[in-house]
C-alpha positions as CSV (number, residue, x, y, z in Angstrom):
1,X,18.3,69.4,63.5
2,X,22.0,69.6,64.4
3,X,22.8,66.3,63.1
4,X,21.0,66.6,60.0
5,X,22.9,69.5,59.0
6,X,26.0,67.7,59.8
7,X,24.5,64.8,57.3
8,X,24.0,67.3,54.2
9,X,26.3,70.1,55.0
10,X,29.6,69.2,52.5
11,X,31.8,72.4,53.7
12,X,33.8,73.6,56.7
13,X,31.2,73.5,59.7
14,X,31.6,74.6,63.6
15,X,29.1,75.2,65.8
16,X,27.3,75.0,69.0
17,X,23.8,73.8,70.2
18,X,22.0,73.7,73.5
19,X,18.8,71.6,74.3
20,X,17.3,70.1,77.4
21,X,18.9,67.7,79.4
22,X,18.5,64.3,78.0
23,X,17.4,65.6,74.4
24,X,20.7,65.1,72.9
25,X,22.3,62.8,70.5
26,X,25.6,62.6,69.0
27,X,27.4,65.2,66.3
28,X,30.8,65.1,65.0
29,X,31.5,68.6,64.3
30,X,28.5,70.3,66.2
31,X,28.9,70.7,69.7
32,X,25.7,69.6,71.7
33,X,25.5,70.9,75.8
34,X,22.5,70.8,77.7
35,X,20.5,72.9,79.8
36,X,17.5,73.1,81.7
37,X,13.5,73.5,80.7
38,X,10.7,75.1,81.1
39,X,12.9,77.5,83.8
40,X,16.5,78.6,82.8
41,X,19.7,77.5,85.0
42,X,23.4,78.5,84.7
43,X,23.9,75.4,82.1
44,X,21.8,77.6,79.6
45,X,23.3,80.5,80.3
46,X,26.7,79.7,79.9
47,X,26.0,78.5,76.4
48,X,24.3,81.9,75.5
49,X,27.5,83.7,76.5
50,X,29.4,80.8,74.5
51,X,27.5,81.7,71.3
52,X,27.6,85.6,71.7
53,X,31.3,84.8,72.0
54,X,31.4,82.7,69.0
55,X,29.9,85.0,66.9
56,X,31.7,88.4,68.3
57,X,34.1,88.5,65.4
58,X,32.6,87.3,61.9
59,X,32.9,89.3,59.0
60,X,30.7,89.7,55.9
61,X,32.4,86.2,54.5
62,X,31.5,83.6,57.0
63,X,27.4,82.3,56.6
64,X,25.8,82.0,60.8
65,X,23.0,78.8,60.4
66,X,20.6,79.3,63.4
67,X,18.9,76.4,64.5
68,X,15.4,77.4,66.3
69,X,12.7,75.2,67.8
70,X,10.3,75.1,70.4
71,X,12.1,75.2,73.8
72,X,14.9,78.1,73.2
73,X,13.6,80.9,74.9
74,X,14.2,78.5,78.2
75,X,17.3,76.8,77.3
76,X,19.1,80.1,76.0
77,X,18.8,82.6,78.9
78,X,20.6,85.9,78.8
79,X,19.8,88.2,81.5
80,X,19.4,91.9,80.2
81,X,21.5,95.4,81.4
82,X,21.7,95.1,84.9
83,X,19.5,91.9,85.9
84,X,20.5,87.9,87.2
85,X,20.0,85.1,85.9
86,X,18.0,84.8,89.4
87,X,15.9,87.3,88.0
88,X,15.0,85.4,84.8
89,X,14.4,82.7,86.3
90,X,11.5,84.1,89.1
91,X,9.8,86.0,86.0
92,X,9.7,82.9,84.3
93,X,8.1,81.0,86.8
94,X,5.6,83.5,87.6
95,X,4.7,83.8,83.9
96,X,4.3,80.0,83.7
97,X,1.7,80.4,86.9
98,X,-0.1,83.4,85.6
99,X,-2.1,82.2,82.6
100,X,-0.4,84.3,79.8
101,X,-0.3,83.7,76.5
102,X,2.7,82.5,75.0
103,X,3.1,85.4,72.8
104,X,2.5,87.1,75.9
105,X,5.3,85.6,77.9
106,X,7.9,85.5,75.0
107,X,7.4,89.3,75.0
108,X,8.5,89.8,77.8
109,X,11.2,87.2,77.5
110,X,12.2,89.1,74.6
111,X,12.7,92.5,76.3
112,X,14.7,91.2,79.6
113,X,17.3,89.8,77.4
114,X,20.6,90.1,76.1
115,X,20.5,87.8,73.3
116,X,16.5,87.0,72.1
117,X,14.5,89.8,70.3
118,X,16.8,89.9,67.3
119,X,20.1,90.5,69.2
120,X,21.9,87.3,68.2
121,X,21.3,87.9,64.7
122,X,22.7,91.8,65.4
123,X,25.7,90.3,67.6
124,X,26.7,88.4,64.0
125,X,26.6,91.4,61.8
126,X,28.3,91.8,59.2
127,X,27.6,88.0,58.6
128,X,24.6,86.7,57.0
129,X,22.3,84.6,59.1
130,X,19.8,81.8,58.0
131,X,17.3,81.2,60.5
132,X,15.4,77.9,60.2
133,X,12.4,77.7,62.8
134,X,10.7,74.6,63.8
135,X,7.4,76.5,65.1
136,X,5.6,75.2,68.1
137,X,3.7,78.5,68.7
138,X,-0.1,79.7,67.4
139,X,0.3,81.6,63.9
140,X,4.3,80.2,63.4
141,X,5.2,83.2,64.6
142,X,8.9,83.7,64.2
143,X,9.3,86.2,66.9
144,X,7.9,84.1,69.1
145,X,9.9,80.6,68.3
146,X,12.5,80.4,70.8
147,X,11.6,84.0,71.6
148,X,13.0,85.7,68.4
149,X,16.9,85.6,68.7
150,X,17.4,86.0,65.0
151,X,14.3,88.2,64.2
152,X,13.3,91.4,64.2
153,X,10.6,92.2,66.6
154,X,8.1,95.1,66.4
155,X,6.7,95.3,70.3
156,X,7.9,97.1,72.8
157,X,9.1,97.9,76.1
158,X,5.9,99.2,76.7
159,X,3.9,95.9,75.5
160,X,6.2,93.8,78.1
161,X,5.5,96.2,80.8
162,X,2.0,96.3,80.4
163,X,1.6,92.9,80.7
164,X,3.8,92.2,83.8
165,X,1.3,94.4,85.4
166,X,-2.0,93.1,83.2
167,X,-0.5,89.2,85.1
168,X,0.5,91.0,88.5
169,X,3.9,89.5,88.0
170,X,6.3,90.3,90.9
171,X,9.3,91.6,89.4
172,X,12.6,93.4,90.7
173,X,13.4,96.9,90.1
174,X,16.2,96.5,88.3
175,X,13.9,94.8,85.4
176,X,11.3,97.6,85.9
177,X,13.7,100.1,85.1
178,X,15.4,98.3,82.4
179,X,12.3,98.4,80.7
180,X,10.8,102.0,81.9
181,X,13.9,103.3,80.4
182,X,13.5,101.5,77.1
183,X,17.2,100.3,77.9
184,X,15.5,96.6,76.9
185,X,14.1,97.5,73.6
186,X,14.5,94.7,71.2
187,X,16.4,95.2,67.8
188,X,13.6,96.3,65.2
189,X,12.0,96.2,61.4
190,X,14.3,97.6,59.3
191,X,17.5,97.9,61.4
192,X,21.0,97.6,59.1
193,X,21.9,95.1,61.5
194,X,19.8,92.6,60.6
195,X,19.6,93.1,56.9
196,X,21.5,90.1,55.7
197,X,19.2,88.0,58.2
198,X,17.0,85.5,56.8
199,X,14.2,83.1,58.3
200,X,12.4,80.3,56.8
201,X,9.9,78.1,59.4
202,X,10.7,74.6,58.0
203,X,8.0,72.6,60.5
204,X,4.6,73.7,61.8
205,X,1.9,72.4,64.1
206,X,-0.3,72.0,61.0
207,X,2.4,69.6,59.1
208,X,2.0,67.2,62.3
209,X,-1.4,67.2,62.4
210,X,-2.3,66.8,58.7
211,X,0.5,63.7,59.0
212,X,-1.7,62.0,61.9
213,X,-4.8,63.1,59.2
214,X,-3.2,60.9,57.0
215,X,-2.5,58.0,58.7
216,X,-6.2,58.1,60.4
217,X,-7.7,58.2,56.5
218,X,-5.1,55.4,55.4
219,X,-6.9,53.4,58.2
220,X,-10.5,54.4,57.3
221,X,-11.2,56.8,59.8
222,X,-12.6,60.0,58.3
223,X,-10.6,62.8,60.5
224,X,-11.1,66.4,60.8
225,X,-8.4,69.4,61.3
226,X,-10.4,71.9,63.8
227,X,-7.2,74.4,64.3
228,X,-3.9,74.2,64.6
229,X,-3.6,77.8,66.8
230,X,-6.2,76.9,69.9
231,X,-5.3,79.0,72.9
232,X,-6.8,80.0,76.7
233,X,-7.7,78.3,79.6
234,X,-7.3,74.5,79.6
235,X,-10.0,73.4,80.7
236,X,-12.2,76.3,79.0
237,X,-10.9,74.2,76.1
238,X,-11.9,70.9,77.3
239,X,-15.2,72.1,77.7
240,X,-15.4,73.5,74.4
241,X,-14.4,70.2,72.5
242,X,-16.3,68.1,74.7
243,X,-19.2,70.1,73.0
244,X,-18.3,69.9,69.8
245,X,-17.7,65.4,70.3
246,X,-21.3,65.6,71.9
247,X,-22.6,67.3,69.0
248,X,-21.2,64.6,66.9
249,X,-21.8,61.6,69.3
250,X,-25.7,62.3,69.6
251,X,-26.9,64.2,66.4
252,X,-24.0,63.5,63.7
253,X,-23.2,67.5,62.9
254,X,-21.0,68.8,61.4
255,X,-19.6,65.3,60.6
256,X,-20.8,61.9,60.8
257,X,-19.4,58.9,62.7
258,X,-16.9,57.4,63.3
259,X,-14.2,60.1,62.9
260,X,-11.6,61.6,64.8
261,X,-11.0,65.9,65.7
262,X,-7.6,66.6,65.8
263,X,-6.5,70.1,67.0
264,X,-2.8,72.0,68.2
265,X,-2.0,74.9,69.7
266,X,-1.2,76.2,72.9
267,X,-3.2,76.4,75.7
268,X,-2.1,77.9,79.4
269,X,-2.9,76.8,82.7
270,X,-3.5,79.5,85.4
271,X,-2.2,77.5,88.5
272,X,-4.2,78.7,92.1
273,X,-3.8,74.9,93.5
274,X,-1.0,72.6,94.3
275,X,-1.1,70.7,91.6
276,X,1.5,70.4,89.6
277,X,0.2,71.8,86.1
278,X,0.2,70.7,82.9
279,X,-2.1,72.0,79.9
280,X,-2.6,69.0,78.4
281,X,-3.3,66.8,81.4
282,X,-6.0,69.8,82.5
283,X,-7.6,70.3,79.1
284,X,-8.2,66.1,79.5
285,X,-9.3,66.1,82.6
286,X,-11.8,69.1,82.1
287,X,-13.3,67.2,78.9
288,X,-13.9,64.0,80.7
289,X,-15.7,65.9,83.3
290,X,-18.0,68.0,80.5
291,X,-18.4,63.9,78.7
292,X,-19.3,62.6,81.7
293,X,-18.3,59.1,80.6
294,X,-19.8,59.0,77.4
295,X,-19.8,55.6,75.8
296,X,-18.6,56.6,72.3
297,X,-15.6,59.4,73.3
298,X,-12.0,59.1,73.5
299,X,-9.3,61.6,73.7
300,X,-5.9,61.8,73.9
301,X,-3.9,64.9,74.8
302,X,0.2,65.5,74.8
303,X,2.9,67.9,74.4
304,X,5.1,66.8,71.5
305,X,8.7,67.3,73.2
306,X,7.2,64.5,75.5
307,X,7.0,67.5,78.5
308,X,3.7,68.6,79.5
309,X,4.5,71.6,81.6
310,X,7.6,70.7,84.1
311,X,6.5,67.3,84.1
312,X,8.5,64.4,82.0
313,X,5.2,62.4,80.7
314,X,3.7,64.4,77.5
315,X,0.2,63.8,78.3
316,X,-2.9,61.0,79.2
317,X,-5.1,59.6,77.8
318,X,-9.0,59.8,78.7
319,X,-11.7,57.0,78.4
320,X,-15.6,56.6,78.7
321,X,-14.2,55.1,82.1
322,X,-11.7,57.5,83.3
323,X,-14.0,59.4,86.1
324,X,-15.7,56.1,87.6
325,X,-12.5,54.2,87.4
326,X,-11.4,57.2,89.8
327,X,-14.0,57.3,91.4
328,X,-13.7,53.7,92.7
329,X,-9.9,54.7,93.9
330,X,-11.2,57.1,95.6
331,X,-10.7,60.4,93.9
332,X,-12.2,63.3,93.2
333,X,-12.0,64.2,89.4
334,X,-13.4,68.1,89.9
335,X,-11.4,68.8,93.2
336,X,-8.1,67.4,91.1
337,X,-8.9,69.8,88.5
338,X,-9.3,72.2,90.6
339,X,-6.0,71.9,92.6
340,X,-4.4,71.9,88.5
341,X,-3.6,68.2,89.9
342,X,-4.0,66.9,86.0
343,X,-0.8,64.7,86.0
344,X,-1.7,63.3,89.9
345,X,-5.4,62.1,88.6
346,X,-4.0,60.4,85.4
347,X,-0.7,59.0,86.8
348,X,-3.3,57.4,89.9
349,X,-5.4,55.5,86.5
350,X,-2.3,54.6,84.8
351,X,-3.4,56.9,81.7
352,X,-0.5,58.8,81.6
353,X,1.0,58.8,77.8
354,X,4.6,58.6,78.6
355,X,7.1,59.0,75.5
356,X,10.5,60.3,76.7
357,X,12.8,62.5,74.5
358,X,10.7,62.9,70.7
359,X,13.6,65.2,70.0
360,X,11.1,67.6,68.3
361,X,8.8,70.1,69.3
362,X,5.2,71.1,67.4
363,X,3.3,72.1,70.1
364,X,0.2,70.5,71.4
365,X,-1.3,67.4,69.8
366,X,-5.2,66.6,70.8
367,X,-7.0,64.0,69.5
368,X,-10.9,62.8,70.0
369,X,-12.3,59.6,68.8
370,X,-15.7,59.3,68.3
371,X,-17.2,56.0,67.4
């Protein structure tokens, strides 16, 4: 995004942008640093205190263009009124564990920090600000792309409270009072702060999955858009879809074969094993088990960053002989599920779907070929 600003922008132009470690490429009169992903470290928050800094002392005359994608809320950590970046960090990680929603989590990212929840755009007043979001949440939400920074956000201290304790999310007392006292509230609707503050979401998860529409049509595969904004469990979803390719597989509703489902979204991972996660690896694994190796099904599940969960491989790839090819190695498909071992069961096949830096970020990507 930085760079192709720097291609079309024909004025004066400074700036600075963080992304994960290994995601950047070269800018001329950008800055690029990196930081670390899904969890925070000191990288990303010295480039949050950078930017506040940056922007301290504009005036109504100078134009602030915010770059947002999937990603920011992790790589621009700013702990709030009287909490560490330690503290960020923990909350994060339990959050991760817990099953939450991401609107869920980013509302409480929003509320324990310094610089998300509309504050950056408030730190640049009296300067305007043109937000331009590249969504990779359900509902292209901009409050929750990169947690908000730019926006105003309507939920509360309350909202992030509640669901630290809906989760049972340890968390220190500092942050418990912080938001108790409503000294985290985010900046809201209608404050003068924000009122030369713009946002415009210029990618979506639907754009990416009406492109691989296209290309499946252009090849003569009829394909089919199922949603664009799935959420919950994993492998609930796995089971769900498996469903739905049965449906198709052995009685030709709704849609006839061959075709192809595509969906997006976000789905979370409640981790109680030792596994190491991964939404997209689960949700796989879980549909295999619910096909049971039917002859006709194939699915293919990733993260498009390339990073399912904390994990650098973006997803796997699942076959009518995925669970007796593990079988003969040895494994146990439902105990790996159970122990969220999703990346250990597909890595052990050699199914893993391993793309390294895509340098964008539109969520989930799932497709299922029936044939």
């Amino acid at each position: 995004m930085a760079r192709t600003v720097e291609a079309h922008w024909p004025g004066a132009l400074s700036g600075l942008v963080v992304t994960r470690h290994g995601y950047e490429v070269p800018c001329e009169r950008i800055e690029i640093v990196t930081a670390a992903h899904p969890v925070p470290d000191a990288a990303g928050l010295r480039a949050a205190e950078r930017m506040l800094a940056l922007v301290a002392d504009l005036t109504a005359d100078d134009l602030v263009l915010a770059l947002f994608s999937g990603g920011g809320s992790a790589l621009l950590p700013f702990p709030g009124d009287g909490l560490t970046l330690a503290d960020e960090q923990g909350v994060n990680r339990a959050l991760l564990k817990s099953g939450a929603s991401i609107g869920e989590i980013n509302c409480v990212r929003r509320h324990v920090s310094g610089i998300k929840g509309g504050r950056l755009a408030a730190a640049c007043h009296p300067a305007p600000v043109l937000s331009l979001l590249m969504s990779d949440v359900p509902g292209d939400r901009a409050t929750d792309i990169a947690s908000g920074p730019t926006v105003a956000d309507a939920s509360t201290c309350a909202d992030a409270l509640e669901i630290l304790r809906r989760y049972g999310i340890a968390h220190p007392a500092a942050m418990q009072e912080l938001l108790a006292s409503s000294r985290g509230e985010s900046v809201k609707p209608g404050d003068s702060r924000l009122a030369g503050a713009e946002a415009r979401v210029i990618m979506t998860p639907q754009r990416a999955l009406e492109a691989a529409a296209g290309t499946a049509r252009s090849m003569g595969l009829p394909a089919y858009i199922l949603s664009d904004a799935i959420e919950g469990e994993a492998r609930d979803v796995g089971k769900v879809l498996a469903a739905l390719a049965l449906q198709v597989a052995e009685r030709n509703e709704p849609w006839h074969t061959p075709c192809v489902l595509l969906s997006g979204g976000e789905t979370t991972v409640t981790v109680r094993g030792s596994g190491r996660g991964g939404r997209n690896v689960e949700f796989l694994l879980s549909l295999a088990l619910s096909l049971d190796g039917h002859p006709r099904v194939h699915a293919l599940a990733g993260d498009t960053d390339g990073v399912d969960g904390q994990e650098d491989i973006a997803g796997a790839v699942a076959t009518p002989t995925t669970l007796a090819r593990a079988r003969a190695l040895g494994l146990s498909p439902r105990a790996m599920l159970d122990d969220n071992d999703g990346h250990g069961f597909f890595g052990a096949l050699g199914d893993s779907v391993i793309t390294g830096p895509t340098l964008t970020n539109v969520n989930d990507f799932r497709a299922i070929l029936i044939d």
